[in-house]
C-alpha positions, -999 to 999 in steps of 0.1 A, spaced: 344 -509 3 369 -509 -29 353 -507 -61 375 -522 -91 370 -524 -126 376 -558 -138 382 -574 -175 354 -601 -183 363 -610 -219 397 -603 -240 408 -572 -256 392 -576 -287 403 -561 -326 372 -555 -343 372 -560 -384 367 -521 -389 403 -518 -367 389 -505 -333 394 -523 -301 365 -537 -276 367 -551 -241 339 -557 -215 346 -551 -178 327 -560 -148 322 -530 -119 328 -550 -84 325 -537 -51 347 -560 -30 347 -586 -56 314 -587 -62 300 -576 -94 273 -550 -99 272 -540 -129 297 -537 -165 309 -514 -190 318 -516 -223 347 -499 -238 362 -492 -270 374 -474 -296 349 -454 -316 340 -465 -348 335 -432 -362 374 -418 -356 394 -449 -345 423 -459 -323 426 -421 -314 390 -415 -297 377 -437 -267 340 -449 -270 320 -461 -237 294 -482 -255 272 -488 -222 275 -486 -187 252 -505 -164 250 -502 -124 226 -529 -111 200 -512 -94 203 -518 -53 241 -502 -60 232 -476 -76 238 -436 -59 267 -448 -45 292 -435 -69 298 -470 -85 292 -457 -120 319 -424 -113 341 -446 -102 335 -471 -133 334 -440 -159 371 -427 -141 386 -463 -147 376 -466 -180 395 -432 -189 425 -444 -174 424 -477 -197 418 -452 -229 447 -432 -219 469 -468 -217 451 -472 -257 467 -441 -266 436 -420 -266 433 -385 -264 395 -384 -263 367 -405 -250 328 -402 -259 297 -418 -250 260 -415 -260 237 -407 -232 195 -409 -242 176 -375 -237 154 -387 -209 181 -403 -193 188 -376 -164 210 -395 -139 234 -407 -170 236 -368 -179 242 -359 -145 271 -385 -138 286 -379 -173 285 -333 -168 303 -343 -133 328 -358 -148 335 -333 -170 317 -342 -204 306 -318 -224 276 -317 -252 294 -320 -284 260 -329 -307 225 -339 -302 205 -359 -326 168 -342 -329 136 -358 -344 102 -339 -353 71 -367 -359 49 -349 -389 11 -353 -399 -5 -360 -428 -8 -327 -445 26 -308 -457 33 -275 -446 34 -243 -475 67 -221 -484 65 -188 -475 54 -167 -505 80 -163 -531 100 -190 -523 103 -227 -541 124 -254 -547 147 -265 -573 167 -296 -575 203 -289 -574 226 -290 -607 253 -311 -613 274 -274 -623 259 -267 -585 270 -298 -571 306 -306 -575 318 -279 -564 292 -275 -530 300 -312 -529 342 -304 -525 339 -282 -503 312 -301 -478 339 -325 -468 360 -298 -459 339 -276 -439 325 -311 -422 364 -319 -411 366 -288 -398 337 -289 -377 353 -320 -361 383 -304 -349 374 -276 -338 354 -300 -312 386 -316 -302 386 -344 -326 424 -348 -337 434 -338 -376 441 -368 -392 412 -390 -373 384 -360 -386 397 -362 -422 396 -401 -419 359 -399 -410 353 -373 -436 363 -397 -464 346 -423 -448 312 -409 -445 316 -392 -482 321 -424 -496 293 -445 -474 269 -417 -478 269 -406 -512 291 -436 -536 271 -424 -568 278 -385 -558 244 -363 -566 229 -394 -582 228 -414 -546 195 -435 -542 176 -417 -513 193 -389 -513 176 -353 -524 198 -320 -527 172 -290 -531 180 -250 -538 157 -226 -524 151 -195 -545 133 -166 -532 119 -141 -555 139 -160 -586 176 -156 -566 190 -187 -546 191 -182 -512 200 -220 -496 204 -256 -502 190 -286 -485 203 -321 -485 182 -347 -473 180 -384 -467 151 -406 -470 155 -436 -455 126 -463 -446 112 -452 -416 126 -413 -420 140 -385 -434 172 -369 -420 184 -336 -425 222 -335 -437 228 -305 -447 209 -274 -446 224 -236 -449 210 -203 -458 238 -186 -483 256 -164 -466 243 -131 -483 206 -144 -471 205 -153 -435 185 -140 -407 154 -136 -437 135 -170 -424 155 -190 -453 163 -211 -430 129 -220 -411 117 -224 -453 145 -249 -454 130 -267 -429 97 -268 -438 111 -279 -475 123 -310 -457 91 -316 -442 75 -315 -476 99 -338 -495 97 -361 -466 56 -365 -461 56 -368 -502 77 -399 -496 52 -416 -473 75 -407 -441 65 -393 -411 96 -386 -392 125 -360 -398 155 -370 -380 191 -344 -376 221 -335 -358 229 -298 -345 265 -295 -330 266 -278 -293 273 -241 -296 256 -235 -328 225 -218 -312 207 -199 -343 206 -233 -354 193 -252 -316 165 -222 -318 152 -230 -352 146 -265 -350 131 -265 -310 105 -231 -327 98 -259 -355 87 -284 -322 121 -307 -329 129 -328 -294 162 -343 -285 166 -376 -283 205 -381 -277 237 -364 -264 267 -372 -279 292 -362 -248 327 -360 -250 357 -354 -224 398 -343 -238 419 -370 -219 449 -347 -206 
C-alpha cells in the first residue's frame, strides 16, 4: 500500500505573512485522514508549524501518521524552513509517542494549577511590593533580551527570535508598567529584595510571565514565595486558575511548580530540519 500526502486546498498567505495549506493523508488514493501545515505565527517564514494531524481511526497503528509527519517536513524544507513545531496535549500519549520517534524534542510545556477559595500566606519575613517605575525600565530592557536569547539557544534562528521579542513586547505590555491586567510585584525578605513577579490576569486566569529569584538570593525558597504571591494576587482577583510556561531543561524550575501541584497540559515539540 503507498501512502501519499496530497494538497486539498491552495497554498495560502495569511494577513500576519505566514503560509497555510491543508493536505489529505491517502493510502492508495483513498483518504484517511489530513494535516495542516504552516508557518508558525509566532517566528514566521523561517519555523514550520503542524497545526493538526488527524488519522481516521480504523487506519490508525499503521504508521499513516509517521509517514504524514515525514512529508510534511519535506514540504517545510521546500518553504525554506529550518525548523518545524507542533503542539501535542498532555494526555495525548500516542501523539507524543509518534512525535519523540521522529525525533521531536520538548522545547516548553504550558502548566496550570486550579486554586481554592482561601489564599495561601508568605513565609515569615517576606512581602510584596509593587514594582517602581526607577525598577522597571531598566528590568523591562533587559527582559526582551534575555527572552531572545532563550529562543535561540532552543534553535530558533536570530533574527526570527528578535522578531518575536518585539512582537510580544509590544502585544503584551503597549502602555509599559502601566498595562491593564498586568501586575509586576518585588518580593522583600527581611526589608532587602530578593525577586520579582510578573503576572497576567486575564478573565478566566492568571498566568505567570515572569518570575526570578535575584541572583544573590536563590535556593532560600524565594522562589516557592514567588509562587505562592501569584496565587494570592490571582484568588484576590476573583480567579481560580494560574496558568505558565517552563522551557525544557530548566529543571529547578519543572521541580518547583510540580512540588506546588502544577500539571502539564501541553508540549510544545520541535525538530532542526537538516
Amino acid at each position: 500500500m503507498t501512502t501519499t500526502l496530497r494538497p486539498s486546498g491552495p497554498l495560502r498567505q495569511q494577513a500576519d505573512g505566514t503560509r497555510s495549506r491543508h493536505f489529505q493523508v491517502c493510502v492508495n488514493g483513498r483518504p484517511v485522514g489530513a494535516l495542516h501545515l504552516g508557518t508558525s505565527a509566532a517566528f514566521g517564514d523561517a519555523v514550520a508549524s503542524v497545526h493538526d494531524l488527524r488519522i481516521e481511526e480504523p487506519d490508525r497503528g499503521r504508521g499513516r501518521g509517521t509517514f504524514a509527519l515525514l512529508a510534511a517536513e519535506e514540504v517545510a524544507r521546500g518553504w525554506g524552513c529550518s525548523l518545524i513545531e507542533t503542539t501535542v496535549p498532555a494526555g495525548a500519549e500516542p501523539a507524543l509517542r509518534l512525535v519523540r520517534t521522529l525525533g521531536y524534542a520538548v522545547r516548553n510545556r504550558g502548566m496550570e494549577k486550579r486554586l481554592g477559595d482561601s489564599p495561601p500566606a508568605l513565609p515569615a519575613g517576606s512581602r510584596a511590593r509593587p514594582m517602581t517605575e526607577a525598577e522597571f525600565g531598566p528590568w523591562h530592557e533587559a527582559q526582551w533580551e534575555e527572552y531572545a536569547r532563550t529562543w535561540i539557544e532552543r534553535g530558533v534562528p536570530e533574527e526570527a527570535a528578535y522578531a518575536k521579542a518585539r512582537g510580544d513586547r509590544e502585544r503584551l505590555l503597549p502602555r509599559g508598567r502601566d498595562t491593564e491586567g498586568m501586575r509586576f510585584s518585588v518580593l522583600e525578605h527581611d526589608g532587602t529584595r530578593v525577586g520579582m513577579l510578573w503576572l497576567a490576569l486575564r478573565e478566566d486566569r492568571a498566568f505567570v510571565y515572569k518570575v526570578a529569584a535575584d541572583a544573590a538570593h536563590r535556593g532560600r525558597g524565594h522562589g516557592r514565595a514567588l509562587m505562592l504571591l501569584a496565587e494570592i494576587q490571582a484568588i484576590s482577583a476573583g480567579l481560580r486558575v494560574v496558568g505558565l510556561n517552563v522551557f525544557a531543561g530548566n529543571t529547578p524550575a519543572e521541580r518547583l511548580y510540580a512540588s506546588l501541584g502544577y500539571e502539564t497540559t501541553q508540549y510544545a515539540m520541535q525538530k532542526p530540519l537538516l
